[in-house]
FIVODO-560435 format. One line per field, with one value per residue (C-alpha): residue number from 1; y, z, x. Coordinates in steps of 0.25 Angstrom, whole numbers, plus 2048, in hexadecimal, padded with zeros to 3 digits. Example, Ala and Ser with C-alpha at 12.3 -4.5 7.8 and 13.67 -1.06 7.14 Angstrom:
FIVODO-560435
miza	c(1  2)
Y	c(7EE  7FC)
Z	c(81F  81D)
X	c(831  837)
END
This chain:
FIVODO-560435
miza	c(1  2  3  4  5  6  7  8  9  10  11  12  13  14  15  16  17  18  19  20  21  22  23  24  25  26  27  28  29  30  31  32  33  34  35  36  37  38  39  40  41  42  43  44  45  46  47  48  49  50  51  52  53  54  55  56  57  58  59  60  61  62  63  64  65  66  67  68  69  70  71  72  73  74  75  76  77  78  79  80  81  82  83  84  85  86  87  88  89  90  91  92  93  94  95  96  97  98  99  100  101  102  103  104  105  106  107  108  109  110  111  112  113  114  115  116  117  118  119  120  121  122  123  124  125  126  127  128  129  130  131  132  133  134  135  136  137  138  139  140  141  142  143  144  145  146  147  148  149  150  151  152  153  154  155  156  157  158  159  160  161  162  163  164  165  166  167  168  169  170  171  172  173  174  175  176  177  178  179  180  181  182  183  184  185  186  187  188  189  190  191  192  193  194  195  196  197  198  199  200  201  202  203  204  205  206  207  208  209  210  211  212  213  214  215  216  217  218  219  220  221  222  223  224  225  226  227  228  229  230  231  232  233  234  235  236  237  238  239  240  241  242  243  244  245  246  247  248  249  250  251  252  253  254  255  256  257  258  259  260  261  262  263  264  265  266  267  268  269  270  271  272  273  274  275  276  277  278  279  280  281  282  283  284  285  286  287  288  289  290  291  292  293  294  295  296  297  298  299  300  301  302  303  304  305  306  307  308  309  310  311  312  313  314  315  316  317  318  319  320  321  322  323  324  325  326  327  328  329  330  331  332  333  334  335  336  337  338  339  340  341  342  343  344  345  346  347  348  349  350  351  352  353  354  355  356  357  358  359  360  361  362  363  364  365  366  367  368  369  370  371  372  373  374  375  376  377  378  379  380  381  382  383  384  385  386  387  388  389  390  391  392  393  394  395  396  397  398  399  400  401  402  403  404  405  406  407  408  409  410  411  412  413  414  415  416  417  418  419  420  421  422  423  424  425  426  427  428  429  430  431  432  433  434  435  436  437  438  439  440  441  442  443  444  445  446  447  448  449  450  451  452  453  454  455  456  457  458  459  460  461  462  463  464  465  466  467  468  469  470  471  472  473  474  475  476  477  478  479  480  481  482  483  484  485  486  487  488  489  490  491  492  493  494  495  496  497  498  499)
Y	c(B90  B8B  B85  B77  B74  B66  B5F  B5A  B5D  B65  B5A  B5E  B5A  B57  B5B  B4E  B49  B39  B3A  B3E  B35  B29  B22  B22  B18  B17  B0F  B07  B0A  B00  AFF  AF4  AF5  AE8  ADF  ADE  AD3  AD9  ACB  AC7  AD6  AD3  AC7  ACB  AD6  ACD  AC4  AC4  ACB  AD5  AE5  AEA  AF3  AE9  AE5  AED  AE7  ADC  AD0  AC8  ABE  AC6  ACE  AC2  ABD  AC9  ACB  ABE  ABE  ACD  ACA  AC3  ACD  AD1  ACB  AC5  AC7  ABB  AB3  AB3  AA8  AA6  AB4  AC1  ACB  ADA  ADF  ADA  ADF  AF0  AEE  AEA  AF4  AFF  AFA  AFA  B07  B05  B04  AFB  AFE  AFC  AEE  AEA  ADA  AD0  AC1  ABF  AC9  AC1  AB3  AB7  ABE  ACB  AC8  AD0  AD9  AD3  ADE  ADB  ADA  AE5  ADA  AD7  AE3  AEB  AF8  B03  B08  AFF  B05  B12  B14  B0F  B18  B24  B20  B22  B2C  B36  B46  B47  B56  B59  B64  B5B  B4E  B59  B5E  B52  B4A  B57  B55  B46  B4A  B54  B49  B3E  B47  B4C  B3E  B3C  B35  B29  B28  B27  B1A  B13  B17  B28  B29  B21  B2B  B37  B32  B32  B3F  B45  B3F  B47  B55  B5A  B5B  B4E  B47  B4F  B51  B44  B35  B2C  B23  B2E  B35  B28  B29  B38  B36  B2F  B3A  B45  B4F  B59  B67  B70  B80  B89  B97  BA1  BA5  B9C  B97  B89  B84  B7C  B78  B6D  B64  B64  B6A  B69  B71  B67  B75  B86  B8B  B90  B9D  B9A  BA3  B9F  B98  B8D  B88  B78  B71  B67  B63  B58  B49  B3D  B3F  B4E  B5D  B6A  B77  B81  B8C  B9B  BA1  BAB  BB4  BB9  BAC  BB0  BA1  B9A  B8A  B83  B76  B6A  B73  B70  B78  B72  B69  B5B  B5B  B63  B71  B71  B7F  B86  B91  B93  B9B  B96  B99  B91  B88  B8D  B93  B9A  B98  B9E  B98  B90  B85  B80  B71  B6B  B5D  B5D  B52  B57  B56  B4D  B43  B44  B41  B35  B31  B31  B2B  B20  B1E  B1C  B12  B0A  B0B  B09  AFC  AF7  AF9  AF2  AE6  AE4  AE5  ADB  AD1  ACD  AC2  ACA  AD7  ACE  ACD  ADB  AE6  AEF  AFC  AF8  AF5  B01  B09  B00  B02  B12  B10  B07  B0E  B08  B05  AFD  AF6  AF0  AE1  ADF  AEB  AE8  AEB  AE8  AE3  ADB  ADE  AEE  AF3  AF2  B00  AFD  AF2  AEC  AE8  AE1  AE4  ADE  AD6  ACB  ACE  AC6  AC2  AC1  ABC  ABE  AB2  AB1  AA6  AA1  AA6  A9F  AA7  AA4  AA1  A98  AA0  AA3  AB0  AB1  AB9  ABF  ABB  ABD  AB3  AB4  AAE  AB1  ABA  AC6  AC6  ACF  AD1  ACE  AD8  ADB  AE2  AE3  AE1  AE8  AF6  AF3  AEF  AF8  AEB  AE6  ADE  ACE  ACC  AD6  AD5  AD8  ADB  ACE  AD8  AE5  AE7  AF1  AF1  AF8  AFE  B04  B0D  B0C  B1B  B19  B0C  B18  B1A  B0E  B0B  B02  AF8  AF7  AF4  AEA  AE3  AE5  ADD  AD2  ACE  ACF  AC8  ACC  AC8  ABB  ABD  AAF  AA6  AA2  AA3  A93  A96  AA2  A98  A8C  A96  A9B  A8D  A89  A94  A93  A84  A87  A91  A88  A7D  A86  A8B  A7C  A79  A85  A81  A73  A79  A81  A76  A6C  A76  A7C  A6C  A6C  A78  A80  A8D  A96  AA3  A9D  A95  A8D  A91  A9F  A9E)
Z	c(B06  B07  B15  B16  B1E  B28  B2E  B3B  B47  B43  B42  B4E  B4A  B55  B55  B56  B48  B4D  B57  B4B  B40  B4C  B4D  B5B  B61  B6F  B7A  B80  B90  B9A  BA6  BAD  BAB  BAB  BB5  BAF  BB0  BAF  BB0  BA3  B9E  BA0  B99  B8C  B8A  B8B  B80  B74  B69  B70  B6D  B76  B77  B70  B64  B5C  B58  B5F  B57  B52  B5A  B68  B64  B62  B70  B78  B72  B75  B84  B88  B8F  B99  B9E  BA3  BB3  BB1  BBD  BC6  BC5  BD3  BD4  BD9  BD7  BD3  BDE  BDC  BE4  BE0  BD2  BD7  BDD  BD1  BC9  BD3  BD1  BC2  BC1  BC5  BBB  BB5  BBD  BCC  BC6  BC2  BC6  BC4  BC3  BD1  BD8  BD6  BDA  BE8  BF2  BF9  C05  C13  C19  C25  C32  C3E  C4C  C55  C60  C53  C4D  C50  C47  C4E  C42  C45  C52  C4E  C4A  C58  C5F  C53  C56  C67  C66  C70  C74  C83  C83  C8E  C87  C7A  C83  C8A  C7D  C78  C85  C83  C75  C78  C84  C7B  C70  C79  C81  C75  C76  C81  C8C  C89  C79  C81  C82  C8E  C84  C86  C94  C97  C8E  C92  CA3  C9E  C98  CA4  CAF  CA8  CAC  CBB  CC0  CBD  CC0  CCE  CD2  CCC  CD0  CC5  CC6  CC8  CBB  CB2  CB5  CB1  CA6  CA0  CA5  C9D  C93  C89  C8A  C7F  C82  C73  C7B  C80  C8E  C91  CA0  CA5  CB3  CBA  CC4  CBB  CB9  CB5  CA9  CA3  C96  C89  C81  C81  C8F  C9A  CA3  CB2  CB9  CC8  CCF  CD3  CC5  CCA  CD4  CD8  CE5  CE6  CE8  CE4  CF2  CF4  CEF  CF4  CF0  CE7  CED  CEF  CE0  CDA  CD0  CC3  CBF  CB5  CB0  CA5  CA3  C99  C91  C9C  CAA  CB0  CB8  CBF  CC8  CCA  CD7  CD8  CE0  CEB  CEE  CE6  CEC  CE4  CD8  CCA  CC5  CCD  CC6  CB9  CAC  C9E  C91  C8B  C7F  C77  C76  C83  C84  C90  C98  CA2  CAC  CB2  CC3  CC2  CB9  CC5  CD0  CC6  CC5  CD5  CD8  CD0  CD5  CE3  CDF  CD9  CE5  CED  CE6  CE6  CF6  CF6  CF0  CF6  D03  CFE  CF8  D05  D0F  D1C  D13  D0A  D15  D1B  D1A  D0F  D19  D1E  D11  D0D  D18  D16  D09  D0A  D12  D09  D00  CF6  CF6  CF0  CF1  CE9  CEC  CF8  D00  D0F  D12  D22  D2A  D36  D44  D3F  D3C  D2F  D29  D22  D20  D13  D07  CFB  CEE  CE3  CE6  CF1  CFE  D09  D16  D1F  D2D  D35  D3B  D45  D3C  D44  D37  D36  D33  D2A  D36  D3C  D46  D47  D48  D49  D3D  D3B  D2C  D24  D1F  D14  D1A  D10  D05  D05  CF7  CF2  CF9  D06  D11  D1E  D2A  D30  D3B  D3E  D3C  D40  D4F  D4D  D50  D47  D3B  D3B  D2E  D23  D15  D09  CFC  CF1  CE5  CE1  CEB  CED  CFB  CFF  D0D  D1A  D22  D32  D33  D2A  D32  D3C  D30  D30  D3A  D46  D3F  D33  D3E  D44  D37  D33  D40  D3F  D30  D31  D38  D38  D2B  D2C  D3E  D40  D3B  D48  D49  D45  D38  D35  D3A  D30  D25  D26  D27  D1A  D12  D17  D12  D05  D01  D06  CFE  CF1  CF5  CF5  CE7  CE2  CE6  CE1  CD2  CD3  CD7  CCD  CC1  CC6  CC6  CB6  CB4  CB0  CB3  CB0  CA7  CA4  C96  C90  C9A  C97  C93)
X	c(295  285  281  27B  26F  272  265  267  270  27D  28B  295  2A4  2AE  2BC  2C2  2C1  2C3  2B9  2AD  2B2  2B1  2A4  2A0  296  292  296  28A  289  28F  284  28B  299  2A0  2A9  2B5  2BE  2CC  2D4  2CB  2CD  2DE  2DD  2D5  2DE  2EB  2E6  2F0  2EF  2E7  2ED  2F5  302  309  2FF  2F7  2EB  2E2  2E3  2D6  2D8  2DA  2CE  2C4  2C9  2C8  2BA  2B8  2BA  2B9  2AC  2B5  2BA  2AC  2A6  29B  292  28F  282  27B  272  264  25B  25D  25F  258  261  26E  268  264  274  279  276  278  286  288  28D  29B  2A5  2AC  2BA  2B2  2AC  2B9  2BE  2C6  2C6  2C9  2C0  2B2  2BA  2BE  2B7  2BD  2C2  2BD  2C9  2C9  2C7  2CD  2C7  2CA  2D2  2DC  2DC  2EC  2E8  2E5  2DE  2D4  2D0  2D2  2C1  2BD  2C6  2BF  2B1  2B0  2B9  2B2  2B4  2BB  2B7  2AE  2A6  2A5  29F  297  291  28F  287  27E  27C  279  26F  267  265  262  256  250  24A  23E  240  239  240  250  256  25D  26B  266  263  273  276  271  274  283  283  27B  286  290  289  28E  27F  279  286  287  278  271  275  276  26A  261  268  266  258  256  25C  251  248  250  24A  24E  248  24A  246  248  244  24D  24C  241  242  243  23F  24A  241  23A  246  255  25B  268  26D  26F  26D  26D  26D  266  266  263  259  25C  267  267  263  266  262  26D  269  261  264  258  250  253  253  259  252  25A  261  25C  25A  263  25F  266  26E  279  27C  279  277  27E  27D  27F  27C  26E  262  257  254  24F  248  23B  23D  230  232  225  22B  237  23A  234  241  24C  251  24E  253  254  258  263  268  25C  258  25B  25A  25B  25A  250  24E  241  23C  231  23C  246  23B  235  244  245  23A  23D  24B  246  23C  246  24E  244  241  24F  251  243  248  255  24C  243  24D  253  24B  24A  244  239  22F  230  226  225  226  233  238  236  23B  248  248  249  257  25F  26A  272  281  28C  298  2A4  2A8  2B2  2AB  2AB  29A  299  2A6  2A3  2A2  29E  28F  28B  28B  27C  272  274  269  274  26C  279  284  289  292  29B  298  2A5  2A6  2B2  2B9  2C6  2D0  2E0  2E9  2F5  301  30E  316  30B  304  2F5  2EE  2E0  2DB  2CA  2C8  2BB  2B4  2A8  29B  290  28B  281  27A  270  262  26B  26C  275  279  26A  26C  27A  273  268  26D  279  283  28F  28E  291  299  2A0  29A  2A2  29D  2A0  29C  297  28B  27F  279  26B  272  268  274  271  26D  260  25D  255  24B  244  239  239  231  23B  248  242  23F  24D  252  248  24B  25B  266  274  279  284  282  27E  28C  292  2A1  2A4  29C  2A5  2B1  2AC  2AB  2B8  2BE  2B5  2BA  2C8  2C9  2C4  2CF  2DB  2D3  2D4  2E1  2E6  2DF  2E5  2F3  2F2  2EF  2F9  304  2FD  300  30E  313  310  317  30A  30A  2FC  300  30B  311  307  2FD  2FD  2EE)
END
């Protein structure tokens, strides 16, 4: 058998005889598949003579109108009108990739718009699934020691910021995470706490065994921990106006400070005397970080605070008549005495006939003036008993004061004043009435008079009978509405009337 030489490639046969006897030809490639119309679609297909389960063959007739109207069944695009937008185009084309089963429509879906489910409000809603997510989203640790990890982790990003780069928002947060720790919550009063909280740093020590000095301010544990070299290591006593020195030094501390305890102190120890290392400590476990609230911000902070006191007894001084045209040194010596307090409405201040218990300076808020007056009450069975009854004879607003006079000369007070609202007073109690200078009592006696001491006993009378007419005069309208609207048969909360 001779072999034949082929040019070109060599023939390749396939196993399936139809499939090489078929002439094949290629498909063209559909970039934007079509819309289709399946309404249309349905329609076509049932058009007689069409081939089906039932006939064979596609009639001519059928054929030439299914050719006729298969491009029916594709969508045309709407035309927009006006100009061509560049982005609608670059969407359009993004989108062309779906297939021909996600663009799929019908007749009706391009005439009528979808319709928005409609969400109800949370006052109509009645499904409990719809309050489920709020309840999801504040739904907050009670474990002690995971609130406690988490105001720590709070605190250490906050003070990674400089003092000046925190908002208002940090320092009410990191003063409401600091009131939760026993020291400052114990040892520190709130208004002087909010104000070192703006002064708070973070310190960061990466070295074991490194000493720090307590001595240069207060540190609490945020991270690591720290071994104490003496005891005491804190100094809690001290107040805004005083300071205690530490007690005697005890060597070889077996104690070690955790995350959350402090050391330190916040007032300067004078003694040069004493030991470099009291108050002090070492690291143990590294890094350290620790919030530090140092001495010179705490005496700032102090100083401060009293200035503005200061400057608020001043002006409370100042705002009333008698006090305008007095000397500045008196003022000032006044000034220092006055302490602050307040009171809730329908608190009984000064009764009268007793001696006032402190002169009075009201900063906020308005008070009654009562007088007592002897009245002939007349019983249910006709008989009179005399009665003393109160009656209301002027008000106290702010820049007014009161009982001068009663502690200054040590004699009862004329009239009872009851607090009308929430009020704070600027108060001088009797026994710091010594520290002031001659010169200052006797200003005091000349500018006052005793407060509601010049009504006469008819003016008390004629009040009394005033106010006493009034009421019976709103009592009697009172009653005549009620009557009037009783006769028609209309009852308030009732029927008809219910709203």
């Amino acid at each position: 058998m001779a072999l034949v030489k082929r040019d070109g490639k060599p023939q390749t046969f396939s196993w399936n005889v139809r499939d090489s006897r078929k002439i094949q030809h290629k498909l063209p490639v559909i970039k934007t598949p079509p819309v289709i119309d399946y309404d249309k679609l349905k329609e076509l297909c049932n058009i007689s003579g069409m081939k089906n389960r039932d006939n064979d063959e596609t009639s001519e007739e059928a054929h030439r109108e299914f050719m006729a109207n298969y491009r029916k069944m594709f969508v045309k695009p709407p035309k927009k009108l006006g100009f061509p937008i560049h982005a609608e185009r670059r969407s359009a084309n993004r989108g062309s990739t779906l297939s021909v089963s996600h663009k799929a429509t019908r007749s009706e879906s391009h005439e009528k718009k979808p319709v928005k489910k409609e969400v109800k409000s949370r006052a109509e809603s009645h499904n409990v699934s719809d309050y489920l997510p709020m309840f999801h989203k504040e739904r907050k640790s009670e474990d002690p020691y995971a609130i406690r990890v988490a105001n720590i982790k709070t605190l250490r990003r906050i003070l990674r910021k400089l003092p000046f780069e925190r908002t208002a928002a940090d320092n009410d947060k990191v003063f409401s995470i600091l009131r939760t720790f026993p020291f400052f919550a114990q040892c520190v009063p709130l208004n002087v706490l909010k104000e070192l909280c703006v002064v708070a740093q973070l310190e960061v020590w990466k070295e074991d065994n490194f000493t720090i000095f307590g001595n240069s301010g207060l540190h609490m544990v945020l991270k690591g921990s720290v071994l104490p070299l003496t005891s005491p290591y804190l100094n809690i006593h001290f107040s805004q106006m005083e300071f205690r020195s530490p007690t005697p030094i005890e060597e070889e501390v077996d104690e070690k400070l955790e995350v959350g305890e402090c050391f330190g102190t916040l007032v300067k120890i004078e003694d040069r005397s004493a030991n470099t290392k009291v108050l002090s400590v070492n690291t143990d476990e590294t890094p350290v970080e620790l919030l530090k609230i140092s001495v010179s911000d705490y005496n700032r902070v102090i100083e401060q605070i009293r200035q503005r006191e200061h400057t608020e007894k001043l002006n409370v001084l100042l705002s009333g008549e008698q006090y305008g045209v007095w000397p500045r040194q008196p003022l000032i010596q006044v000034a220092n005495l006055i302490e602050w307090m307040t009171y809730p409405p329908n608190t009984v201040v000064v009764s009268e006939g007793y001696k006032s218990p402190f002169i009075g300076f009201i900063k906020s808020g308005e008070c009654h003036v009562l007088r007592q007056v002897d009245v002939l009450h007349t019983l249910s069975n006709g008989q009179k008993e005399r009665k003393t009854k109160q009656v209301v004879m002027g008000r106290l607003k702010p820049s007014d004061s009161f009982a001068e006079l009663s502690v200054l000369l040590d004699e009862p007070i004329t009239c009872s004043i009851v607090t009308a609202t929430d009020i704070e007073l600027g108060i001088i109690k009797p026994e710091r009435i010594a520290e002031l200078d001659e010169v200052t009592v006797q200003l005091f006696k000349q500018s006052n008079t005793r407060t509601f001491g010049d009504l006469t006993k008819s003016d008390i009378e004629e009040e009394y009978i005033q106010q006493e007419l009034k009421r019976e005069w709103n009592e009697f309208k009172h009653s005549v509405v009620v009557d009037v609207i009783n006769s028609r048969g209309i009852r308030p909360g009732y029927g008809r009337w219910t709203k």
